[in-house]
N, C-alpha and C positions, 0 to 999 in steps of 0.2 A: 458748171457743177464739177465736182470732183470725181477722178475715176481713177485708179490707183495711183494715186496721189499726185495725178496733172488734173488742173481744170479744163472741163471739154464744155461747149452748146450746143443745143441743138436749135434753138430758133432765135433770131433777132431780133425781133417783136414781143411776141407770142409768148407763152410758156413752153418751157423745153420738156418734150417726148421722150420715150423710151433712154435708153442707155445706163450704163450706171451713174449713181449719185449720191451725192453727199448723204450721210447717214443722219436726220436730224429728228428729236423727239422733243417737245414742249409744248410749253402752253402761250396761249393767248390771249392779252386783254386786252381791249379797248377800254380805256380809261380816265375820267376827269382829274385824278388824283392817283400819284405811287400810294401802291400798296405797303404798307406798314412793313419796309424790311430793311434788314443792317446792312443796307447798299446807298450810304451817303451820298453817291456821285448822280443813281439815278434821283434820288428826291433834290439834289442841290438843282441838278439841271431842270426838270420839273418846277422848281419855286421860279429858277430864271428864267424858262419861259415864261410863267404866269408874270410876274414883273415885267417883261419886256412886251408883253402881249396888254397890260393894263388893262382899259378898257374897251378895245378893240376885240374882236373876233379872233384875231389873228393877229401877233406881232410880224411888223414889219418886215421883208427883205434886207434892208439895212440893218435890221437889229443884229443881224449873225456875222458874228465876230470871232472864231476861233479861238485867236490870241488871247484871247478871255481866257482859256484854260488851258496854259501850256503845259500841264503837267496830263491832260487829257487826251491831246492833240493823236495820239499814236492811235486809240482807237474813235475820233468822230469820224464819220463819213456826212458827205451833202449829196443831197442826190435833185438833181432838177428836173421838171416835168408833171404833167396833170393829169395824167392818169400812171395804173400801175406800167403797162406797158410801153407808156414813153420816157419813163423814170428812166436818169440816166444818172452817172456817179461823176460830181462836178468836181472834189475832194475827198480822197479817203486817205485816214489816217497811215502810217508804215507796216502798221499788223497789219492789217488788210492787204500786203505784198505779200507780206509773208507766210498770208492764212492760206493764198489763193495762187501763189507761185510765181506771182507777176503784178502788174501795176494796173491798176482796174477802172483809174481817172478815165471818162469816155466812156465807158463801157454799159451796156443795159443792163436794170436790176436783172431782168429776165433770163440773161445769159448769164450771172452769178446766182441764181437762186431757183432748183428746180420746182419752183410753179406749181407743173402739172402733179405732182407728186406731193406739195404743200400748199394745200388751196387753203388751208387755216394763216400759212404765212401771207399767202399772197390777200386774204382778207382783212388782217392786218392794217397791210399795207393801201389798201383801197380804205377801211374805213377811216385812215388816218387823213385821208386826200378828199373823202366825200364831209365828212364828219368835222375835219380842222380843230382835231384834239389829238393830243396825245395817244400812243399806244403804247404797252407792253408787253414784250415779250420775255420770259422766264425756260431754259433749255438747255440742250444741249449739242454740241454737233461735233463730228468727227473727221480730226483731220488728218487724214493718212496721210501729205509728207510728211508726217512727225509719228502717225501711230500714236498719235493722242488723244482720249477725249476732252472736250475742254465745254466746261460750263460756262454759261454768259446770261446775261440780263443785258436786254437793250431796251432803249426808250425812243421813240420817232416822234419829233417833234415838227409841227408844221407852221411854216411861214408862207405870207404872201400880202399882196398887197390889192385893194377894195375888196379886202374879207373875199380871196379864192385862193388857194391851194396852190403855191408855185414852187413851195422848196418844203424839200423834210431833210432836217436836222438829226442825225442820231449820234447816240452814244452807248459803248456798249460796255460792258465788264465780262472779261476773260478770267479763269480759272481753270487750271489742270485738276481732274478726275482724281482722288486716289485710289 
């Protein structure tokens, strides 16, 4: 989590306790379908799930392909694991160095995202693993090395293979506050 503008943990597992922490406000859906909004990248990714999931419960582990979206590439992250607190970050985009002050590849969701303090994030991220649909999230978060607010829309998509939860796919859309 963020504390005047270094990221600090508090637990490895777990959800991180006291301390300060990234400043974040939004909303949450759990979702079959994007919502009706002028953010093309999350409904494209959205349709390509569905496409790549076809008939199945869940596309494939094989279906995820990055290089499918080089122009995207700086914000996807992958993160692997089946539950929230074994989630860990297998590929995150170059923003994500630079949101977080460091390189995050290896790292638990849990020590990037204060938890105990965002249980609407961390449900999220659970019904996206129980449920193996889509989630979105609509927000805002504050990043003090920059002194910037920055809006985002992220979408988590899940893959795995005999229809169980082994990978979530995201993508997010950053914008600066005016």
């Amino acid at each position: 989590m963020l504390c005047n503008g270094r990221l600090t943990h508090k637990s490895r597992r777990g959800p991180p306790t006291g301390g300060c922490h990234t400043v974040l406000r939004a909303e949450v859906h759990a979702v079959r379908t994007i919502p009706d909004l002028k953010v093309d990248g999350l409904e494209y990714f959205e349709r390509w799930w569905q496409r790549a999931r076809a008939r199945r419960r869940l596309p494939p582990i094989t279906a995820i392909d990055p290089t499918v979206f080089p122009k995207a590439l700086p914000t996807i992250f992958l993160l692997d694991g089946e539950t929230v607190e074994t989630l860990r970050v297998r590929l995150a985009g170059t923003f994500y160095r630079e949101l977080y002050n460091r390189e995050v590849t290896g790292e638990y969701l849990a020590d990037l995202i204060p938890f105990a303090d965002r249980p609407d994030i961390y449900a999220e991220y659970q019904a996206c693993l129980r449920e193996g649909r889509p989630a979105y999230h609509d927000g805002t978060v504050t990043w003090r090395g920059q002194g910037a607010e920055l809006a985002f829309r992220r979408i988590l998509l899940p893959f795995g293979d005999s229809g169980k939860v082994q990978r979530i796919m995201g993508f997010a859309e950053f914008k600066m506050d005016s």
